[in-house]
C-alpha positions in Angstrom: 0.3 1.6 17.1 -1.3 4.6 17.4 -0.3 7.5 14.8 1.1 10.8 16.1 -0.3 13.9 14.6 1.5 16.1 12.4 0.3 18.8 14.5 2.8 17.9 17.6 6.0 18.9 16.0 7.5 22.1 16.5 6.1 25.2 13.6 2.9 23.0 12.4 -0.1 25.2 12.7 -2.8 25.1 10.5 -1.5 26.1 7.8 1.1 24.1 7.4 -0.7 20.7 8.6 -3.3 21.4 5.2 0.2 21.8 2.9 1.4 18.6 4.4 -2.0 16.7 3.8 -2.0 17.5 0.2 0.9 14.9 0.3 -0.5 12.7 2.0 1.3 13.4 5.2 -1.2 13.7 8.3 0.8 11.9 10.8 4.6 11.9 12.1 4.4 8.1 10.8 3.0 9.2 7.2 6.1 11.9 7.1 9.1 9.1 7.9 7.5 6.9 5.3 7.5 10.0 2.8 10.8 8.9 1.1 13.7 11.0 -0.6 13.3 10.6 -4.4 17.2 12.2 -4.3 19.9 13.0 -2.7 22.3 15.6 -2.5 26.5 15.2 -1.5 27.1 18.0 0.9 29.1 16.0 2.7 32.8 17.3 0.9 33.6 20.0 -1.2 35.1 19.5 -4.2 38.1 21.2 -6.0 36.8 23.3 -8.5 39.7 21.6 -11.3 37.8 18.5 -10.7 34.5 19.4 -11.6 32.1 17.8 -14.2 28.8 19.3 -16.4 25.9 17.5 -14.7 27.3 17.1 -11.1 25.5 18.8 -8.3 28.4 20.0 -5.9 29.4 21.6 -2.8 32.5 24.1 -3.5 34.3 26.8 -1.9 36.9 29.7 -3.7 37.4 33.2 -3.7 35.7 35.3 -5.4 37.9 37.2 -8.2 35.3 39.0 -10.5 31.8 40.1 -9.5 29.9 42.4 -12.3 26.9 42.9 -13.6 26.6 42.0 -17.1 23.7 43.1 -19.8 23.4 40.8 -22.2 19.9 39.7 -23.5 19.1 39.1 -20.3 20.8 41.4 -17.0 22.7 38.8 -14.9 24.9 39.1 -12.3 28.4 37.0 -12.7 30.6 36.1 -10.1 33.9 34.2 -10.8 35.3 31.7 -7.9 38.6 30.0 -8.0 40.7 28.0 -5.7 43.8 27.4 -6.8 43.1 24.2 -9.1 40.2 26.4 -11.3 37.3 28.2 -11.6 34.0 28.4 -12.1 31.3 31.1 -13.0 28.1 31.2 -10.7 26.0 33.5 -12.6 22.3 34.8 -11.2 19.3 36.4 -13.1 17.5 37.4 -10.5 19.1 39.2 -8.0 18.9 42.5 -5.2 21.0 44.9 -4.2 22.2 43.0 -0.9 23.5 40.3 -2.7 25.6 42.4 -5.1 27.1 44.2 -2.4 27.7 40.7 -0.5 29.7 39.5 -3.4 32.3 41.0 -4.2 35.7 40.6 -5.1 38.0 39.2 -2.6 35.3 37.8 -0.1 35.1 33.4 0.1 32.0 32.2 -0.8 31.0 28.5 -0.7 28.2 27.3 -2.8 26.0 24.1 -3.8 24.3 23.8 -7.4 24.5 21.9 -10.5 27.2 22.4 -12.8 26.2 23.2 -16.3 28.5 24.2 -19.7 28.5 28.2 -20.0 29.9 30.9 -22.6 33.1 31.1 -20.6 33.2 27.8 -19.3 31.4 25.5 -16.3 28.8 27.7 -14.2 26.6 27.2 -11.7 23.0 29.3 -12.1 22.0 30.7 -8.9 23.3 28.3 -6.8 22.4 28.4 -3.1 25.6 30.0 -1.3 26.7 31.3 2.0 29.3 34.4 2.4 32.2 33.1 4.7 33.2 35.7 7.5 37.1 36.9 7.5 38.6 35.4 10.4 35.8 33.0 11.5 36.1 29.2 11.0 34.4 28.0 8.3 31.3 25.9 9.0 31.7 22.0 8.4 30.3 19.5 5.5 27.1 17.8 6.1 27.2 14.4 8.1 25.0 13.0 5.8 23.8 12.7 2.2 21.0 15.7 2.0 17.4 13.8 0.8 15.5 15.9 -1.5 11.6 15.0 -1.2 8.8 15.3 -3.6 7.3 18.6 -2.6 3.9 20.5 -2.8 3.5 24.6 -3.4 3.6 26.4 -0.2 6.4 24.0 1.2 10.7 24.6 0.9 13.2 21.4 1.2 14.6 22.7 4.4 11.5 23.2 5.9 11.0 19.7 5.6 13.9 17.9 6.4 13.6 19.7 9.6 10.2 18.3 10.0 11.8 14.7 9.4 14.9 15.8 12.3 11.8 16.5 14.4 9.9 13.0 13.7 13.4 10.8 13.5 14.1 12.2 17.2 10.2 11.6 18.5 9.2 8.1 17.4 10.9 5.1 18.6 10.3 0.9 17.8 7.1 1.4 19.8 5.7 3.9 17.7 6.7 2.1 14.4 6.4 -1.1 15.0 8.7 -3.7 12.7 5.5 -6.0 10.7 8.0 -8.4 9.4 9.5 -11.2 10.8 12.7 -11.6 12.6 13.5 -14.5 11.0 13.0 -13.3 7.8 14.7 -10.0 7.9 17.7 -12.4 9.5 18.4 -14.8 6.5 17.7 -11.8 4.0 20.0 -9.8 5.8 17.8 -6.9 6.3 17.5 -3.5 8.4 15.0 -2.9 11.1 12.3 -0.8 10.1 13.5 2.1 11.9 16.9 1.9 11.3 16.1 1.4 7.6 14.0 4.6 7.7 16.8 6.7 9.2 19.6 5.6 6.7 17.4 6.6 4.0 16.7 10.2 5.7 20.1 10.3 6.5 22.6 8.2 4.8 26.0 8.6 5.7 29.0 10.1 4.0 30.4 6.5 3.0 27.4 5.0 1.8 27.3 3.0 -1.4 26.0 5.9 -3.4 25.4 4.4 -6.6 23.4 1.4 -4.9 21.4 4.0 -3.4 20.4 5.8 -6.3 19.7 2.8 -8.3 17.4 1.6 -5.3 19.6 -1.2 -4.7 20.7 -1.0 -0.7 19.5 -2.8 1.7 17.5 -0.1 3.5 15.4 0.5 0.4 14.8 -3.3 -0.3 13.8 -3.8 3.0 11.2 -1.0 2.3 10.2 -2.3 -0.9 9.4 -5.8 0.1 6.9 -4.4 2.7 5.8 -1.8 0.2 5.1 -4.7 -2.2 4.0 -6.9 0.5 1.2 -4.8 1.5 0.1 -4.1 -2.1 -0.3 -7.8 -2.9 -2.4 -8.2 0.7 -4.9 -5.5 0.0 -5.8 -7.3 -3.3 -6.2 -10.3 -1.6 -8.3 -9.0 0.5 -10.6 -7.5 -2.5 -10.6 -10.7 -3.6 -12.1 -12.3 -0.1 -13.9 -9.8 0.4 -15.9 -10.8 -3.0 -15.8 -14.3 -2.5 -17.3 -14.0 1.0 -20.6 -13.2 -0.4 -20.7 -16.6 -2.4 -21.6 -16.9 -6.0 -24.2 -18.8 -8.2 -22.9 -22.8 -8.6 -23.0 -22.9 -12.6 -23.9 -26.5 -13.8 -22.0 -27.3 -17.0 -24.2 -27.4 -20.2 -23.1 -29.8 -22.7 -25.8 -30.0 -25.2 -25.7 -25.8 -25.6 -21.9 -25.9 -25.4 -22.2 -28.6 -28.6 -24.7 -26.6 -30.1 -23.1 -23.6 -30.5 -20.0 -25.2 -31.3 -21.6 -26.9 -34.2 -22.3 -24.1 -36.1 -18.5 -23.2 -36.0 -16.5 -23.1 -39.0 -13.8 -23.9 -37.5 -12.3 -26.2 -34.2 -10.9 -24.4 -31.0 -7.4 -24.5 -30.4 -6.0 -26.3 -27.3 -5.7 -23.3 -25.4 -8.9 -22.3 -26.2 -10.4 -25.5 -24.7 -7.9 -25.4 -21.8 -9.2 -21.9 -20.7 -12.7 -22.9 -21.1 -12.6 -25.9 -19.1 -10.5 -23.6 -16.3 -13.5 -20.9 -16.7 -16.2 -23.7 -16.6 -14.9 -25.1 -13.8 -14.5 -21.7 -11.7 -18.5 -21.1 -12.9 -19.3 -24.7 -11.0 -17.9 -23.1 -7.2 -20.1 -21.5 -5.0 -17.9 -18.5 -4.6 -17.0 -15.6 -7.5 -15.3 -16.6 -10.1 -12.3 -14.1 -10.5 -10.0 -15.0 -13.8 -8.3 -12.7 -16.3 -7.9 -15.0 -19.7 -4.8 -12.8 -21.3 -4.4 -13.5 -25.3 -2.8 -12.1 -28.0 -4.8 -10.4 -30.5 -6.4 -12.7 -32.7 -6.1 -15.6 -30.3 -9.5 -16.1 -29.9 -10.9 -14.8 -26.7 -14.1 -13.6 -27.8 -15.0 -17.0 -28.4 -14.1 -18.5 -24.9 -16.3 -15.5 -23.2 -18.8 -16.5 -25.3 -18.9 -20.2 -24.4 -19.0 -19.1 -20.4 -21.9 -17.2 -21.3 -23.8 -19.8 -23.3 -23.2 -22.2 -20.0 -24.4 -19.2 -17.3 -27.6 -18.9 -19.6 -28.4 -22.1 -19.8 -28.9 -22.5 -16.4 -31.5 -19.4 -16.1 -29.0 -16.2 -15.5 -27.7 -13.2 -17.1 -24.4 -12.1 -18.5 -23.0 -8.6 -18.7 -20.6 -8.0 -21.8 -18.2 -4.6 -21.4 -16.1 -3.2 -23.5 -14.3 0.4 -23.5 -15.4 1.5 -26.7 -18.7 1.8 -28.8 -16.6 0.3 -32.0 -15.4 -2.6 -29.5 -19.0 -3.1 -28.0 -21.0 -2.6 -31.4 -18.8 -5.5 -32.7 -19.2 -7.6 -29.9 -22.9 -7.2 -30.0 -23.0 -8.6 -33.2 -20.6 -11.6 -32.8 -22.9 -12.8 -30.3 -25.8 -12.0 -31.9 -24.9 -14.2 -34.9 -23.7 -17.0 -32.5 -26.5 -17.0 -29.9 -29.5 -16.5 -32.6 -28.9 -19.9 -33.4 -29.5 -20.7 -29.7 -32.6 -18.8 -29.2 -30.7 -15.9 -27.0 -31.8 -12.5 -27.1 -29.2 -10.2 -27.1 -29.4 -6.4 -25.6 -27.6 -3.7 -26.9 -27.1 -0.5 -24.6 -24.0 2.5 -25.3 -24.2 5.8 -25.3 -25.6 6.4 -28.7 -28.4 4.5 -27.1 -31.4 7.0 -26.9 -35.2 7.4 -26.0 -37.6 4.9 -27.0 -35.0 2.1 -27.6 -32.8 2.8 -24.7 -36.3 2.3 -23.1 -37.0 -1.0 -24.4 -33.8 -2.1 -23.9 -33.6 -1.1 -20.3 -36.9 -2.7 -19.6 -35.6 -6.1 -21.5 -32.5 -6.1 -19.2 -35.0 -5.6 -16.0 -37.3 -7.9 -16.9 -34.3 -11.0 -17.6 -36.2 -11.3 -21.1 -32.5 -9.8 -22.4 -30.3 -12.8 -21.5 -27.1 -11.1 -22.8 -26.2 -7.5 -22.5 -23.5 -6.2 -24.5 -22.3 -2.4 -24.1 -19.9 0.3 -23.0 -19.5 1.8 -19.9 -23.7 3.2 -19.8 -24.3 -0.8 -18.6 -22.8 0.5 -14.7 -25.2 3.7 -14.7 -27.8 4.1 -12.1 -31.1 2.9 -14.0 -29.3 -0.2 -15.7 -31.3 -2.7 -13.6 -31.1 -6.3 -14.3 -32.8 -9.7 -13.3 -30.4 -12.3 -12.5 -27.0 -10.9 -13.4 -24.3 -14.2 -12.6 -21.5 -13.5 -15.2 -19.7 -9.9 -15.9 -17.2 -10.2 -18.7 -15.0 -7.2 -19.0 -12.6 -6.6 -22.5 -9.3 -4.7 -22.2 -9.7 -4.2 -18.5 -6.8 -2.2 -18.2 -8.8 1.0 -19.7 -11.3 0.6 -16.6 -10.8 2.0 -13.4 -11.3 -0.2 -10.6 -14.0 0.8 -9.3 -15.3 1.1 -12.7 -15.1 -3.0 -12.4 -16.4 -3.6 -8.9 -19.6 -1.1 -9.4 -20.9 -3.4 -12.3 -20.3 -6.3 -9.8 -22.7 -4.4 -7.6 -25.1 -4.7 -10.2 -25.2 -8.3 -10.1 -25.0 -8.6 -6.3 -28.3 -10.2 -4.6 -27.9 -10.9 -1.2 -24.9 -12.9 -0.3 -24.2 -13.7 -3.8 -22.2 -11.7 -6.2 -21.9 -12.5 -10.1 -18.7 -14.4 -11.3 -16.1 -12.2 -12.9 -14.2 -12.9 -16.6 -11.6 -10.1 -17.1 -9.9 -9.9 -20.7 -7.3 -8.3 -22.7 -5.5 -8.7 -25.6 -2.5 -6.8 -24.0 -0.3 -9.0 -22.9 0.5 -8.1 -19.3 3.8 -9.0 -18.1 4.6 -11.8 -15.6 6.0 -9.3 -13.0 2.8 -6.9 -13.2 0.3 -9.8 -13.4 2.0 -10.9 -9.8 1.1 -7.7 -8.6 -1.4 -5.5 -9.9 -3.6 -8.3 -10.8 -2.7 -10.7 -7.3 -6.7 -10.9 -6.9 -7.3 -12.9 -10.1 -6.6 -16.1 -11.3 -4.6 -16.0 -14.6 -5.8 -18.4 -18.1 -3.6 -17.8 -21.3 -4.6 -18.5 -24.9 -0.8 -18.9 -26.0 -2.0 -20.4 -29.6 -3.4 -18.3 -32.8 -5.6 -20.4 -34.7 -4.3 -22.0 -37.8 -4.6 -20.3 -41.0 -3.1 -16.9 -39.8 -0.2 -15.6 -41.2 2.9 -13.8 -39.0 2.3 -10.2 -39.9 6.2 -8.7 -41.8 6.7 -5.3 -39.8 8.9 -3.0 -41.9 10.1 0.5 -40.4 11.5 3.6 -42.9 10.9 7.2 -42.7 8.3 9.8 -44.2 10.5 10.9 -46.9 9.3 7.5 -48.4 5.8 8.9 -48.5 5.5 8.2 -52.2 6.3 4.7 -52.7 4.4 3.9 -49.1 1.4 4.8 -51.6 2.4 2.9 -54.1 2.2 0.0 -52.0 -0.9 0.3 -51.4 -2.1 0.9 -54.8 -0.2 -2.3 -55.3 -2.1 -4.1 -52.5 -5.7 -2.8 -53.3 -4.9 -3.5 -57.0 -4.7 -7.7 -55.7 -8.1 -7.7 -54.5 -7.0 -6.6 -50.9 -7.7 -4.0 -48.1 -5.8 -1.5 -46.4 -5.4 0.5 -43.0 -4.1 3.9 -43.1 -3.6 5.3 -39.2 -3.0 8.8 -38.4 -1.5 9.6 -35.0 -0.6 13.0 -33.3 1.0 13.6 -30.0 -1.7 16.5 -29.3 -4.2 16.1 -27.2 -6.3 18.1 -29.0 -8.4 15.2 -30.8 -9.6 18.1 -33.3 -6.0 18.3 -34.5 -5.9 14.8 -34.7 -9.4 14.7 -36.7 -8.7 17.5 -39.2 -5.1 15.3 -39.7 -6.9 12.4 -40.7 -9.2 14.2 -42.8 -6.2 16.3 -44.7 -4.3 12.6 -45.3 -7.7 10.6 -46.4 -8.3 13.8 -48.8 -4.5 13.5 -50.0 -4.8 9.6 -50.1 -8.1 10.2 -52.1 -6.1 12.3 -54.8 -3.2 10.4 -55.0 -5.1 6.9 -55.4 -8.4 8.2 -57.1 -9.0 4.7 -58.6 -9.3 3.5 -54.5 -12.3 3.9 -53.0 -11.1 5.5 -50.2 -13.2 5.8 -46.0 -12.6 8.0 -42.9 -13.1 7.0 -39.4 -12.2 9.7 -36.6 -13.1 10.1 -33.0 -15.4 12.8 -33.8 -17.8 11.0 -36.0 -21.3 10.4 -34.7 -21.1 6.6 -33.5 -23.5 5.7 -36.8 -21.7 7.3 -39.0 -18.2 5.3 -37.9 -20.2 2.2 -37.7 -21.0 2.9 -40.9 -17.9 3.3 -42.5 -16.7 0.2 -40.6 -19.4 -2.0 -42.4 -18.6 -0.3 -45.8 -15.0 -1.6 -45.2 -16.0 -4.8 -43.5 -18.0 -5.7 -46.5 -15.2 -4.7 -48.9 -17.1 -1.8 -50.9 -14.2 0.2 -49.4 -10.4 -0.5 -50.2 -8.7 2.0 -48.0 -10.2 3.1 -44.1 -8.1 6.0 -42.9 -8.4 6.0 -39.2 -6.9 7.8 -35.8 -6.1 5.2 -33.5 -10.3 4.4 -33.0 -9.4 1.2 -34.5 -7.1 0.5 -32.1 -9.1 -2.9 -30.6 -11.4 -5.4 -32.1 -11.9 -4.3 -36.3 -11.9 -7.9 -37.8 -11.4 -8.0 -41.3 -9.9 -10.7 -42.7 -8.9 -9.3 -46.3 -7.4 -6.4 -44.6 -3.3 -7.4 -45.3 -1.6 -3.8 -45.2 -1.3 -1.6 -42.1 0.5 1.7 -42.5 0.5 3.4 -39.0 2.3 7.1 -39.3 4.5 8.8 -36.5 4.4 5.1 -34.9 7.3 6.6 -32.1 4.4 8.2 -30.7 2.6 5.7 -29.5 3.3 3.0 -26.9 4.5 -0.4 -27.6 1.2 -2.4 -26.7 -0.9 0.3 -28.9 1.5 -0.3 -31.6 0.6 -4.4 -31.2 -2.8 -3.6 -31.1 -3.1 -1.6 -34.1 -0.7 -4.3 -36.0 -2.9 -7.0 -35.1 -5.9 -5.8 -37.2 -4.1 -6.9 -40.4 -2.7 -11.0 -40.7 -6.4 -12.1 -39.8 -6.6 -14.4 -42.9 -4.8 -16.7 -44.7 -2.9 -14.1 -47.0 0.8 -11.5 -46.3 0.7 -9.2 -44.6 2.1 -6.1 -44.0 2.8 -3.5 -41.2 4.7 -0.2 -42.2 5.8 2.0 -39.2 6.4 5.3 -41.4 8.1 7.5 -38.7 9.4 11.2 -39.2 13.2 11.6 -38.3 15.0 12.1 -36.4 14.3 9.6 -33.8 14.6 9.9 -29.8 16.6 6.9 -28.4 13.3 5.2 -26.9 11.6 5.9 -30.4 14.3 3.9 -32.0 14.2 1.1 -29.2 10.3 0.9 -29.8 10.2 0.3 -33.3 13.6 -2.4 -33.5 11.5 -4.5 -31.2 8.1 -4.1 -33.3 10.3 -5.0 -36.4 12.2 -8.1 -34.4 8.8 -9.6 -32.8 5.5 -10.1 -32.9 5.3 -11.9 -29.6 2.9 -9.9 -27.3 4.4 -11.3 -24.1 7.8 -10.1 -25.0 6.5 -6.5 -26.6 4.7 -6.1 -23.1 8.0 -6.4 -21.4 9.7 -4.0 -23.3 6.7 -1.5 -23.6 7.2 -1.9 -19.2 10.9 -1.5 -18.9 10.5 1.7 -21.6 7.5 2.9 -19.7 6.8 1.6 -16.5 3.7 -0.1 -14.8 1.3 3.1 -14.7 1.4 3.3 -18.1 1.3 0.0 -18.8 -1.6 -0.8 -17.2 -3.1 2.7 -17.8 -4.2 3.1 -14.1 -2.2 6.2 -13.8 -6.0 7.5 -13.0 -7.2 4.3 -10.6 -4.6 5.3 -8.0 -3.2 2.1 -8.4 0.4 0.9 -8.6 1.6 4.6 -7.4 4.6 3.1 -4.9 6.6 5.1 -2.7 9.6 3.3 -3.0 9.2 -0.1 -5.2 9.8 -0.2 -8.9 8.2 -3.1 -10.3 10.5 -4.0 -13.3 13.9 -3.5 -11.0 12.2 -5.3 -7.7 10.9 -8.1 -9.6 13.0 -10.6 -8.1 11.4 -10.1 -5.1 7.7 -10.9 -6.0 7.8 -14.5 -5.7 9.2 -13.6 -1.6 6.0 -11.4 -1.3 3.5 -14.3 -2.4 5.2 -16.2 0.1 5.0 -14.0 2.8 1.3 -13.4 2.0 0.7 -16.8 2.7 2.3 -16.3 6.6 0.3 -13.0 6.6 -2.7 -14.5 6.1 -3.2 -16.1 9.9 -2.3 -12.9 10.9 -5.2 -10.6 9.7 -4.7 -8.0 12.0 -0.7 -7.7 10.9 -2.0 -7.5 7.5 -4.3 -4.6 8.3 -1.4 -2.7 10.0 1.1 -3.5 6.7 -2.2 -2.0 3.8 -3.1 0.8 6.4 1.1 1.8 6.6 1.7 1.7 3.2 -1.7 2.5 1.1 -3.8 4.1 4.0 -7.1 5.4 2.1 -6.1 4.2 -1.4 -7.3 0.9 -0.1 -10.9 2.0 -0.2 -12.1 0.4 -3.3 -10.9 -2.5 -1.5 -14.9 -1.4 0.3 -17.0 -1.0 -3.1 
């Protein structure tokens, strides 16, 4: 199939060929798969007595009235009737042609939305036509009118007659149908091509409230190849890394006992049933490639941990990242307690990092004398060099780009050999996003919380309860415990959102001046915070104000009361995350979700299912059907998961189809290429890092 240039229809200079690229549209085959996000009914014209607020509508009258009005702001207002009522269209901007066009008596017949007005339902500047005296008037539309995602520089109706253009030049030749026959039989699906003109061009009669909810056949057929092809190209990440091979990890019982031995405590069954999955995947000479997804608290740390203590054993290193210097600083020093015992060095390498001890650290990692390297994001820079890198463990993935993840792979790659990969979060991901964005991993749970921890109570009231909020935790503190206080703040700005925290810790300060009372903020110099984290870790603190920088991985056990302010601004999983550093230990504990009325609808979906659960899985669900996989996953950056067409949550049911077409896809390589290259064309390249 060879792709036609933008350049042969009709009007595309130049110009117009660089407006149509920022789009992505570079071919007559890229422009038919640029889908309608709309449409519009131009197709019959309805009686203006019939007419609701919100509809957009094609109608015809006569014009009755047609002045210029000066009110606050000079608008021109033309009344239409027909006999069964009327309606105001009513224009702000407007010349001296078009008042002398409309005017009273002449038939005008116009499209637009119909909105509420001071003297009834109005249309604001609606586009409109001036119907001649004595001429026929022109017919409806044949079909629905698509309305496409646009760019600057480029009108709808310039467009749709680009897509006229394209529908008319390609044929089955051109766009050839990747799926097969059989299939689209016993599913009862279009041809590709015939799918793509329906949806360019639907017809009058169509089912119009299947169509807009994505539900016809035409758009199924498109997102099942959409999906398809999504699911192939991270497959083929996937054997792409494994072609190089990977180090065979022998098991290490006696340093697996040892460092279990010093343990307080036993590992849960899931615990043990992930490691044995991960220990396994270390013993095959190709990459391992496994997310381990727990809840917070479940114990994950722990099973990393173990994987590294077997890679190390036999001679490698192991790269730990984490997405903040809070996260990373922490996990340096859980490993450092549980691998001194061990005789394991542990390197240490974050921003904050600087001059002669970045130095000596750098040279460690180079040199192998560093068998574990725990940091942020500085561990994929250019001069972080190290010896025998067979084991990268990534926390929270989902705030890592993907390249972000395959260019510390690179680090470890030697040869044919890349390093095994463990990917963790504590965000539960749900079932129908961990099919798809994550189809080039294998997936372990940890579905168990070690014993001892308490369910966390969530309570939700408003700010006007600000007093006995602090009394609470007075009350709290008063018993020997610890408490959170989080400040959150829709602005970007994170000086507004530091100076807020600083205002409440000062207030809090005041108000509970027998509470020793510690700030942590985004703007802190990294010591400073870490700081303030030990003070509270080691209790000399009773009360940590905090933006949402504690967000993942504080551990303090005596910590039993959360209060998280404005909670409906944040997202579910943030919520879950920031309720999930309190109910570490045996005692209560308490999350308050003190939110400022009055609420939106989603705000008030949010915190009902933070009050009714604190299962992760189901939270994750919600948080994707509230706000969809982008967000989710937080790759609205990577490029990822941007469809054309499919909609994770509502296609859902048809995942299980794609995994078994990808199997029948995969002695075809070459329809497989054709499927990625239609669908994701370049955004495939990190599928070359």
């Amino acid at each position: 199939m060879t792709a036609v240039p933008i350049t042969a229809l009709k009007g595309v200079g130049t110009a117009l060929s660089l407006k149509l690229e920022r789009l992505g549209i570079n071919s007559l085959q890229d422009l038919l798969f640029h889908l309608p996000m709309r449409y519009q009914d131009r197709t019959r014209l309805y009686p203006l007595g019939a007419l609701q607020p919100g509809a957009e509508v094609l109608v015809e009258g006569e014009l009755r009235l047609a002045d210029v009005v000066n009110g606050r702001r000079r608008s021109l207002l033309c009344r239409l009737q027909d006999g069964s009522g009327q309606l105001t269209l009513r224009f702000f901007h407007f010349n001296a042609a078009q008042k002398n066009a409309l005017k009273t008596g002449v038939r005008v017949r116009a499209f637009g939305e119909v909105r509420p007005g001071s003297a009834g339902l109005e249309m604001i500047h609606p586009e409109y036509q001036v119907l001649t005296a004595g001429q026929p008037a022109p017919t409806p539309e044949q079909a629905l009118t698509p309305v496409y995602p646009m760019t600057e520089g480029l009108t709808q109706v310039r467009l749709r007659s680009l897509v006229r253009q394209a529908l008319v030049r390609l044929g089955p030749d051109d766009l050839p149908d990747l799926l097969p026959e059989s299939l689209r039989r016993t599913q009862a699906l279009p041809e590709l091509l015939q799918a793509l003109r329906f949806l360019h061009q639907p017809p009058p009669d169509v089912d119009q409230q299947a169509l807009l909810a994505g539900r016809h056949p035409a758009q199924r057929r498109l997102a099942l190849e959409e999906l398809l092809a999504h699911h192939l190209s991270l497959t083929r990440v996937r054997q792409q890394i494994q072609q190089q091979g990977g180090w065979m990890i022998p098991l290490a019982p006696q340093h697996a006992a040892a460092f279990l031995q010093q343990l307080p405590f036993a590992l849960t069954a899931a615990q043990q049933r992930v490691i044995a999955e991960i220990s396994e995947d270390l013993q095959k000479p190709v990459p391992m490639l496994r997310l381990v997804q727990g809840d917070v608290g479940s114990g994950k740390t722990l099973v990393a941990a173990l994987a590294a203590v077997q890679v190390i054993a036999a001679g490698f290193q192991v790269a730990v990242m984490a997405p903040t210097e809070i996260l990373a600083e922490q996990h340096y020093h859980n490993f450092s307690q549980w691998c001194a015992p061990l005789g394991i060095d542990v390197a240490w390498l974050a921003g904050k990092v600087k001059g002669r001890q970045r130095r000596q650290q750098l040279e460690q990692i180079a040199s192998g004398s560093a068998a574990l390297v725990v940091g942020t994001h500085a561990l994929f820079q250019e001069e972080v060099s190290f010896a025998r890198l067979a084991l990268v463990v990534i926390d929270e993935q989902h705030r890592f780009g993907v390249h972000q993840r395959l260019s510390l792979r690179e680090k470890g790659a030697e040869g044919d050999r890349a390093p095994h990969q463990l990917i963790m979060t504590a965000t539960p991901i749900p079932r129908t996003l961990t099919m798809s964005a994550y189809a080039d991993l294998d997936c372990s749970i940890i579905d168990e919380l070690p014993p001892g921890r308490t369910p966390v109570t969530t309570l939700v009231i408003p700010d006007s309860r600000r007093d006995e909020v602090v009394q609470r935790v007075r009350q709290a503190c008063s018993q020997g415990r610890q408490a959170y206080w989080v400040c959150t703040l829709i602005e970007e700005s994170e000086a507004l959102q530091c100076q807020a925290a600083e205002v409440t810790a000062a207030y809090l300060a005041e108000q509970l001046s027998d509470l020793r009372v510690g700030l942590v903020h985004g703007r802190m110099k990294a010591a400073e915070k870490a700081a303030v984290m030990a003070e509270f870790k080691s209790a000399h603190l009773d009360l940590l104000v905090a933006t949402t920088v504690i967000e993942v991985g504080v551990d303090v056990p005596n910590a039993s009361l959360m209060i998280i302010e404005n909670p409906e601004r944040l997202g579910l999983a943030q919520l879950h995350q920031l309720r999930g550093r309190v109910g570490r230990g045996s005692v209560e504990s308490f999350c308050v979700l003190m939110y400022h009325p009055p609420l939106s609808r989603q705000g008030r979906e949010r915190l009902h299912v933070m009050r009714e659960t604190t299962d992760g899985f189901r939270i994750a669900e919600k948080d994707l059907q509230l706000r969809g996989p982008g967000e989710v996953l937080g790759t609205r950056q990577t490029g990822m998961l941007q469809f054309r067409i499919a909609d994770l949550e509502r296609d859902a049911d048809l995942l299980a189809q794609v995994q078994g077409l990808a199997q029948a896809f995969q002695s075809r390589p070459d329809l497989a290429a054709a499927l990625i290259e239609r669908w994701m064309g370049s955004s495939t390249s990190y599928a070359q890092v």
